[in-house]
C-alpha positions in Angstrom: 0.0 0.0 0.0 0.8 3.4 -1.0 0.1 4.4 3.0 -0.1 8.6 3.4 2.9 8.7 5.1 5.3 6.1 4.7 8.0 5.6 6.5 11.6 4.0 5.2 14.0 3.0 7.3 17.6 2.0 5.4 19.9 -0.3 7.5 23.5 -0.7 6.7 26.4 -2.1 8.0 29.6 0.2 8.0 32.7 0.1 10.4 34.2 -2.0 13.3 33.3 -0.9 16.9 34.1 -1.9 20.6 32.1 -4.0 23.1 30.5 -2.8 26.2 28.1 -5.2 28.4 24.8 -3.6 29.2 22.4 -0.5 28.3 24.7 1.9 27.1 25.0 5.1 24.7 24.3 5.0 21.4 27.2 6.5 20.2 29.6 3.8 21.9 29.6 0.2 21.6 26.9 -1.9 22.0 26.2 -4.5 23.8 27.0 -8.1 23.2 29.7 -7.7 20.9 33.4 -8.4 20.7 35.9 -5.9 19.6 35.9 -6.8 15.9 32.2 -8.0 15.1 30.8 -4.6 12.9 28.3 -2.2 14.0 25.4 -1.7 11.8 23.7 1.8 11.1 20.4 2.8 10.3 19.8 5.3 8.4 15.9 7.0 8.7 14.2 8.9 6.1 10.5 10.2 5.3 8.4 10.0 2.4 5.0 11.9 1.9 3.3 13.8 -0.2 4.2 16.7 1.5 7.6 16.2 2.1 9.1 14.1 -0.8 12.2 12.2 0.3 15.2 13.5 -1.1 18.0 10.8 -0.1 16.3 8.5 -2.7 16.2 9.3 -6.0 15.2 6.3 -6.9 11.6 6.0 -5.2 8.5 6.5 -6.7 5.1 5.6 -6.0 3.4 2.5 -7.0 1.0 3.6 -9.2 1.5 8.2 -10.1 -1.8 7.9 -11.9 -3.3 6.7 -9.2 -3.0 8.7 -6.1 -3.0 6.8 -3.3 -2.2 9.5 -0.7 -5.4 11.3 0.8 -5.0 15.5 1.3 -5.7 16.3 4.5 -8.1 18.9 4.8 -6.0 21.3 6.9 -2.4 21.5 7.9 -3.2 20.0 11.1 -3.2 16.8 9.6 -0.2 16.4 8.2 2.7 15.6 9.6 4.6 18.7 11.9 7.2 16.2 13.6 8.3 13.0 14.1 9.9 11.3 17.1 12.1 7.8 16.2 12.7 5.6 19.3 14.7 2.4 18.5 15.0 0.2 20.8 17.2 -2.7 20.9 16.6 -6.6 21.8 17.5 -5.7 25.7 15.0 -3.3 25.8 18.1 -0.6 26.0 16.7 2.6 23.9 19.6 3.1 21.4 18.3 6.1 19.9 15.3 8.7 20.9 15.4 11.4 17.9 12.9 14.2 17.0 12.9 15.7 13.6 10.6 18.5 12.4 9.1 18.9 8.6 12.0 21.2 7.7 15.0 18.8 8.9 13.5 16.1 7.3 12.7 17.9 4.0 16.0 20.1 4.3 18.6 17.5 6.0 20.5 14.3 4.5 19.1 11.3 6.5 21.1 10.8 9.3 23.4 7.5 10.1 22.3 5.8 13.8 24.6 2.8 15.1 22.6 0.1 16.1 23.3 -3.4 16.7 23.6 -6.4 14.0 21.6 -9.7 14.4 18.4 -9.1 16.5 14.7 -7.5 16.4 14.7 -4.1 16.8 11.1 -2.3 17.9 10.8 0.9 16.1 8.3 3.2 18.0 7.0 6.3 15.9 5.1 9.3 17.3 4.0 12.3 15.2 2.9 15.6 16.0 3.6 14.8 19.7 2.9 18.5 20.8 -0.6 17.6 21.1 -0.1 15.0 23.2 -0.4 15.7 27.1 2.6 16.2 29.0 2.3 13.7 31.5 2.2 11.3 28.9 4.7 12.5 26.5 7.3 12.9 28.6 7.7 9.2 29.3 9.0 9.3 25.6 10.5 12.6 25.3 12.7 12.2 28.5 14.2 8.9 27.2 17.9 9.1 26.8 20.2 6.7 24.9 21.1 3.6 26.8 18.2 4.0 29.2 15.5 1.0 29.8 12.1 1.6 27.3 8.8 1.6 29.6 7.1 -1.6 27.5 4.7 -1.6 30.1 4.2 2.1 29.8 4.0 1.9 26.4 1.3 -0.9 25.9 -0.8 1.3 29.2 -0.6 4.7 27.8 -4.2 6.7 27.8 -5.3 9.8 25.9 -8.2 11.1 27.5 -10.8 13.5 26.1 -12.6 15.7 28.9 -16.5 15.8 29.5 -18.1 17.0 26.7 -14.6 18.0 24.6 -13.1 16.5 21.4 -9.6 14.4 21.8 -8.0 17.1 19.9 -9.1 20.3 18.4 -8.8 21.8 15.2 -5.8 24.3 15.9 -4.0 21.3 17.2 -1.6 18.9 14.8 -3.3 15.1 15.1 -1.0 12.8 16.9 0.1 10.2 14.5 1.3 6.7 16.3 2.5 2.8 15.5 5.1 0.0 16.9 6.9 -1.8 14.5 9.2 -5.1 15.2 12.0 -4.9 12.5 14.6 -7.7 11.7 18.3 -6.7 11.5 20.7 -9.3 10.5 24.9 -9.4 9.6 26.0 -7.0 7.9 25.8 -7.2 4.0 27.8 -5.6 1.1 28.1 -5.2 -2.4 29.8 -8.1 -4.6 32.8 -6.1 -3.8 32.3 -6.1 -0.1 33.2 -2.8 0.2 29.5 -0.9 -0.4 27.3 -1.5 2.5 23.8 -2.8 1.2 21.3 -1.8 3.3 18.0 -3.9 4.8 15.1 -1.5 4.0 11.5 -1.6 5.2 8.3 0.9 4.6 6.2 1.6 7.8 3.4 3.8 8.3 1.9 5.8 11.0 -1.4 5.7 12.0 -3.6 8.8 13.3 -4.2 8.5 17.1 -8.1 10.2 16.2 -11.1 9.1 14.6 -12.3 12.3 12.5 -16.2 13.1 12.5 -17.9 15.1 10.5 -21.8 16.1 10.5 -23.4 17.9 7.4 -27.2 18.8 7.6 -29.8 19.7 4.6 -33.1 21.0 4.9 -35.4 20.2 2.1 -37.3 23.0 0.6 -40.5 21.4 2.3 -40.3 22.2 5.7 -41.8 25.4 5.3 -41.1 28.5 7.6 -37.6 26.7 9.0 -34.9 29.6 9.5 -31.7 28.2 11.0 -32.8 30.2 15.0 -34.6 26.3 14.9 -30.9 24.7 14.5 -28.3 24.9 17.5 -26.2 21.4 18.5 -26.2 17.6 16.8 -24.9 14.9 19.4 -23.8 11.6 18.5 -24.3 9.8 21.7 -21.8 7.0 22.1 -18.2 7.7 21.7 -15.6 7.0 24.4 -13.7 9.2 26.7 -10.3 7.2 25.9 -7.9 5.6 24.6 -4.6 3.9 24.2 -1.8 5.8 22.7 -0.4 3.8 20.8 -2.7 1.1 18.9 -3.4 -1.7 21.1 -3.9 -5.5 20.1 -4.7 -4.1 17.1 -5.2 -6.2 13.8 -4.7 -4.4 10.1 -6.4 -6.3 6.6 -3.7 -7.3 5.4 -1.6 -8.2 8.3 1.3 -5.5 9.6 3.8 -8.0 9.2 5.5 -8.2 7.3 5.9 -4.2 7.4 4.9 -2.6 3.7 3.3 0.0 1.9 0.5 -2.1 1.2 -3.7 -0.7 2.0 -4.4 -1.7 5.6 -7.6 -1.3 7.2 -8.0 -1.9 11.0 -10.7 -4.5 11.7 -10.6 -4.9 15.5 -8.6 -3.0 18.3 -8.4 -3.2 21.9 -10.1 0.0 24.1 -8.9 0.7 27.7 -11.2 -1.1 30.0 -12.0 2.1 31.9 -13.3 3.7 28.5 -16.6 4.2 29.3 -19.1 6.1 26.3 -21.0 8.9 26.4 -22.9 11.7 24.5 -20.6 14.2 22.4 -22.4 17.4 21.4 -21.2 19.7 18.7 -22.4 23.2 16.9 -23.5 23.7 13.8 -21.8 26.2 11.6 -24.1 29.2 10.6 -23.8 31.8 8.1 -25.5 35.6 8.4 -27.6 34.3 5.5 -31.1 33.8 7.3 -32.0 31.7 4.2 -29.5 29.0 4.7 -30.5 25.5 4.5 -27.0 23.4 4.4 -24.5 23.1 7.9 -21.9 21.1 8.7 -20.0 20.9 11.7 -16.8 21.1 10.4 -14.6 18.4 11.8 -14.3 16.9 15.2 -11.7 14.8 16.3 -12.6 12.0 19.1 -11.2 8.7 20.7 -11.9 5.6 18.7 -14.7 4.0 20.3 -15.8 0.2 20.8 -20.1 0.1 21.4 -21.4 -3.2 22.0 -20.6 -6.3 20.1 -21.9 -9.4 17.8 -23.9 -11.0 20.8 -25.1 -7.6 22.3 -25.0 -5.2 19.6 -25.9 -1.8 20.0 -26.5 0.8 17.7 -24.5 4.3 17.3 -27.0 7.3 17.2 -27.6 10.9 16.9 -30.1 13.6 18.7 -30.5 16.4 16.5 -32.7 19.3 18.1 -35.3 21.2 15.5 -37.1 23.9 17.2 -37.2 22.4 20.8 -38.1 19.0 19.5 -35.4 15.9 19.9 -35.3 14.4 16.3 -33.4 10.5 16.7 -31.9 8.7 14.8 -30.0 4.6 14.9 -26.6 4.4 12.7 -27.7 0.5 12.1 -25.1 1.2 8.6 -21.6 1.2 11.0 -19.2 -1.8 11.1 -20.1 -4.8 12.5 -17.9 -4.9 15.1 -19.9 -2.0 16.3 -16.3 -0.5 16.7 -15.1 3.2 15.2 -11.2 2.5 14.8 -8.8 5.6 14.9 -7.6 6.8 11.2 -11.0 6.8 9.9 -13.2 9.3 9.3 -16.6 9.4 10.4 -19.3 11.1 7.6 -22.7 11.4 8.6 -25.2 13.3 6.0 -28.5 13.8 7.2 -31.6 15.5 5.6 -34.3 17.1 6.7 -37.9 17.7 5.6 -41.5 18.3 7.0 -42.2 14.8 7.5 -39.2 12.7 8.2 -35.1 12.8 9.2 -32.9 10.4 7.1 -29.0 9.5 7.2 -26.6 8.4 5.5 -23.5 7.1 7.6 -19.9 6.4 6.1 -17.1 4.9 7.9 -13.9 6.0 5.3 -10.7 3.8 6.1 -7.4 4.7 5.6 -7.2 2.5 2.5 -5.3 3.3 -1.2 -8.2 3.3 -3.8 -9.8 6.6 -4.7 -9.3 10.1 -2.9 -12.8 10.9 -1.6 -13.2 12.4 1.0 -9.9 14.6 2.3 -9.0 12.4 5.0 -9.8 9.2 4.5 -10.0 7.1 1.8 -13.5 5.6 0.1 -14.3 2.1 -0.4 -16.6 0.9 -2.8 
């Protein structure tokens, strides 16, 4: 899959270093080895839309006539910075980097010694300045050499407060995902001089589902001026979730790690995550005529609402002129589950007699660009 923001990460073996026993600095030996086994490097670099890679001239996409990126609808959803935690097969964090849009556009991808022969997990974290600080800062503090907080990691909770989105519109979407990535000896041209590097494309994944409500009045509700229009609530989304995504399962599978279309079909929720209503204005214009409103976009937790033996349906209140119009969502996926990286579309029209909707969940898929931030299936 041609995944919005793919990630590349080159590996190459280059020169000799000395042992040291232990979690140690990434910039001095490693652990486990003898004085003359070779260090191997890893060499990071990003590829978007946005910011083309330029250590590779080589790379293309799949398909160019096909685009298989989405745009995101504001800046806010792109990628700001990224944060790179490798972490070794000790569990010894041998690098903790940050890199912002310029230095990755602007910078020559930079060398990081790491270990031969062993898993590495790669732990990637975008736009981390909308993250809280007490939960940042467990990453952000990390130094090379120092133990990585698994347990931490697989516990982390972003929580949304009482009636208030996960993230707001002036704020960059967190972007998250934990690879496992295979190192092995060291290999070379047929001249065994050129290191050849092992190579793998990741992605990361937003840390948001995105919602968006749009409203049309049919011309035969007579007398309706929008003074009868004030909130729409959908009433079941959660108040958390983890961090990074939990026990969660991608069509086709995450390993082996590729650009290939993956859609999440089931994820793990905090067991505290409880649901509750979410209310949100409509957008109005001066025009006392006007008869279409959206919401704009809102960005919650993903959010897990009954199952296959007890399943529950997802549904909106929308008030009209002090009356409670309601409304199921039978239409959402079976699971009964709204994963993160999707975005929620829910069209609903209005006339004198009745209130219909149209609900579609858009996954994070490659086929055609429709709407801006996720992709449409057929």
């Amino acid at each position: 899959m041609n995944l919005r923001y793919p990630f590349r990460l080159l590996l190459s073996s280059l020169l000799p270093a000395l042992a040291l026993s232990g979690c140690g600095e990434a910039d001095t030996p490693v652990p486990g080895q003898t004085e003359r086994e070779p260090m191997a490097y890893m060499s990071l670099s990003i590829a978007t839309t946005e910011m083309p890679d330029q250590s590779r001239a080589d790379y293309t996409f799949d398909d160019p006539d096909n685009n298989y990126f989405e745009d995101p609808t504001t800046a806010y959803e792109k990628i700001h910075t990224m944060r790179f935690i490798i972490v070794d097969s000790a569990g010894c964090v041998e690098h903790n980097v940050s890199v912002s849009e310029d230095n990755v556009v602007k910078t020559k991808p930079r060398l990081f010694k790491v270990k031969p022969n062993e898993e590495k997990k790669i732990y990637l974290i975008g736009n981390e300045a909308s993250i809280p600080d007490d939960v940042m800062s467990v990453y952000s503090s990390l130094q090379n050499g120092e133990e990585f907080p698994v347990d931490d990691a697989n516990t982390a909770i972003l929580k949304s407060e009482a009636g208030q989105p996960l993230f707001t519109t002036g704020q960059y979407i967190p972007m998250t995902e934990v690879f496992d990535f295979q190192i092995g000896d060291p290999q070379y041209d047929a001249d065994g001089i050129r290191p050849v590097p092992y190579t793998a494309t990741l992605f990361v994944t937003r840390a948001s589902i995105k919602a968006t409500f749009n409203l049309e009045v049919g011309t035969d509700y007579y007398n309706f001026n929008p003074g009868m229009l004030s909130t729409i609530t959908l009433n079941e989304i959660a108040d958390m979730e983890y961090l990074f995504p939990y026990n969660t399962w991608y069509e086709p599978s995450k390993v082996p790690p590729s650009g290939d279309p993956r859609v999440i079909t089931a994820f793990d929720a905090p067991k505290d995550a409880t649901t509750a209503p979410f209310t949100v204005d409509w957008i109005k214009t001066d025009n006392p005529d006007q008869r279409k409103f959206t919401t704009g976009p809102v960005y919650l937790p993903e959010t897990k609402y009954g199952n296959l033996a007890d399943r529950k349906y997802y549904s909106i209140t929308l008030p009209v002129n002090g009356a409670e119009l309601i409304a199921d969502l039978p239409n959402l996926p079976d699971l009964q589950s709204l994963a993160r990286n999707t975005h929620l579309l829910v069209n609903i029209k209005l006339n004198g007699r009745s209130m219909t909707c149209t609900v579609t969940v858009l996954p994070y898929t490659g086929v055609d660009l429709n709407p801006d931030y996720g992709i449409d299936r057929p």
